[in-house]
DOTI-806217 format. One record per residue: residue in one letter; x, y, z of N, C-alpha, C, CB in turn. Coordinates in steps of 0.1 Angstrom, whole numbers, plus 5000, padded with zeros to 4 digits. Glycine has a CB too. Layout:
AXYZXYZXYZXYZ ...
//
This chain:
X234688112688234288192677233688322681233388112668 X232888352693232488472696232988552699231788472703 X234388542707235488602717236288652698236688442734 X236088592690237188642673236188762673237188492653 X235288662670233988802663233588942675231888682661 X234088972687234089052696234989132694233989002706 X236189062690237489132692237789192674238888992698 X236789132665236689232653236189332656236189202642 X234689312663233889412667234589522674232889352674 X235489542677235989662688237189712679236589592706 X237789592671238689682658237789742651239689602647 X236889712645236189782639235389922645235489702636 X235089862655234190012664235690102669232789942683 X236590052672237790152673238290252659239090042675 X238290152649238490232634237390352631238190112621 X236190302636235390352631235590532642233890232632 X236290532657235490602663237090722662234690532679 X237890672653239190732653239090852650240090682645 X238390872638237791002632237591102641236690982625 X236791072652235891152660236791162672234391082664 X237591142674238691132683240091202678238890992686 X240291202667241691292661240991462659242391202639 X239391442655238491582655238191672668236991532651 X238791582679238791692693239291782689239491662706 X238491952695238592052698239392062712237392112697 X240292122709241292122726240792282732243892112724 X240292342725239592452736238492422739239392592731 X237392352731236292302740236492262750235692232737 X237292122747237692042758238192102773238691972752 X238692182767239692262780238492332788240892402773 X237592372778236392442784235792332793235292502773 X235792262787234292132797235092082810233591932784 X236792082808237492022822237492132832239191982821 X237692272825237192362838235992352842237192502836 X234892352832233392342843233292242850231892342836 X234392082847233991992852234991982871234091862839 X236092082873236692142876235892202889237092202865 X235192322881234392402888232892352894234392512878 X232492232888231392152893231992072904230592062882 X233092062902233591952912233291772903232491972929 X233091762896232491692888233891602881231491792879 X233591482874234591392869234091342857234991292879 X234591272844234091252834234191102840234891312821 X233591072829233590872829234990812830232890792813 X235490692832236690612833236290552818236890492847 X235490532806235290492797236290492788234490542794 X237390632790238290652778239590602784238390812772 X239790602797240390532799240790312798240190602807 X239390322797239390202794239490152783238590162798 X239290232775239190212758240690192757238490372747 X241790312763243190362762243790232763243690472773 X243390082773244090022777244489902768243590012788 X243289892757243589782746244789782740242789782735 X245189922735246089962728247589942733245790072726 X247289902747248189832755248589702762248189882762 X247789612755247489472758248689432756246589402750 X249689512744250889392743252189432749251189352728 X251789542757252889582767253089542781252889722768 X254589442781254489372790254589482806255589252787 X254689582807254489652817253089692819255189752817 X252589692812250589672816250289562821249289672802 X250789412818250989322820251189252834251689332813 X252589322835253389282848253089382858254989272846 X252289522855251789582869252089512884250289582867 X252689582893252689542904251289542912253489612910 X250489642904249389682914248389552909248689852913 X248689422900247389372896247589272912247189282877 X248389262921248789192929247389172941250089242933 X247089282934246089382947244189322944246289612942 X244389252926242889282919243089062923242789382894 X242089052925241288932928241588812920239888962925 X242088692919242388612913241388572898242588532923 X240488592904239188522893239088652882237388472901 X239388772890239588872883240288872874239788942888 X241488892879242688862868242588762856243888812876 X242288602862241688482849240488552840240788322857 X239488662844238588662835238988742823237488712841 X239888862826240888982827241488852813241989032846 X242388782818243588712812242288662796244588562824 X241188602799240188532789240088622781238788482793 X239888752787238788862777239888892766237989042786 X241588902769242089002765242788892750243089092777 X242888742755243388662746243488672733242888572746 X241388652724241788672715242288832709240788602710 X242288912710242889082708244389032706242689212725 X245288962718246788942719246988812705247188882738 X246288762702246188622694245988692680244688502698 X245188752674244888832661244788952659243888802656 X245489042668246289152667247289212662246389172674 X248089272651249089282649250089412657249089262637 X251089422655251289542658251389682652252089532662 X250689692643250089802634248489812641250189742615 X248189742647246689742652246789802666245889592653 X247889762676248589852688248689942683249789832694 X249389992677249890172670248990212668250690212658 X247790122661246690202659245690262669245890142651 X245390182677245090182694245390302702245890082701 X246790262699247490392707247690512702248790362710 X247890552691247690652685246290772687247790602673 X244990692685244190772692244290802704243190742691 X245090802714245290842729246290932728245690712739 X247190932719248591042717247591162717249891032701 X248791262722248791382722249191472709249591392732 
//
């Protein structure tokens, strides 16, 4: 029941953060990758990680060659977390996912 109620929690906090994410400014942005550029500097892996739900049900995220490389217990914890998402997810909830990451 906690792993359901988690996996609302992140559709919900996903719904919620869409807004603020379709509202990117692409010249700011552009602005903050050059200073980050010019600092030598790197943003967080955060959005990338966010990016990857939206890809849970793509068996080429899936079947990665490179997970060959990530730790066994890794992978099982990996396989636990992502269950219930793949279990009461539809695919209007992927699109939805994914869509905030389009271009």
């Amino acid at each position: 029941m906690i792993a359901l109620n988690r996996a609302e929690y992140f559709r919900d906090r996903l719904a919620d953060t869409a807004d603020a994410y379709r509202g990117i400014d692409q010249a700011r942005c552009q602005a903050l990758f050059a200073q980050f550029r010019g600092d030598n500097t790197w943003q967080v892996s955060a959005l990338s990680v966010l990016r990857i739900w939206g890809l849970l049900n793509e068996s080429k995220l899936t079947s990665e060659p490179g997970l060959a490389y990530i730790g066994k217990k890794s992978r099982e914890r990996w396989q636990e977390r992502i269950q219930p998402r793949l279990r009461t997810w539809n695919n209007s909830q992927y699109q939805f996912a994914r869509s905030i990451f389009s271009r």
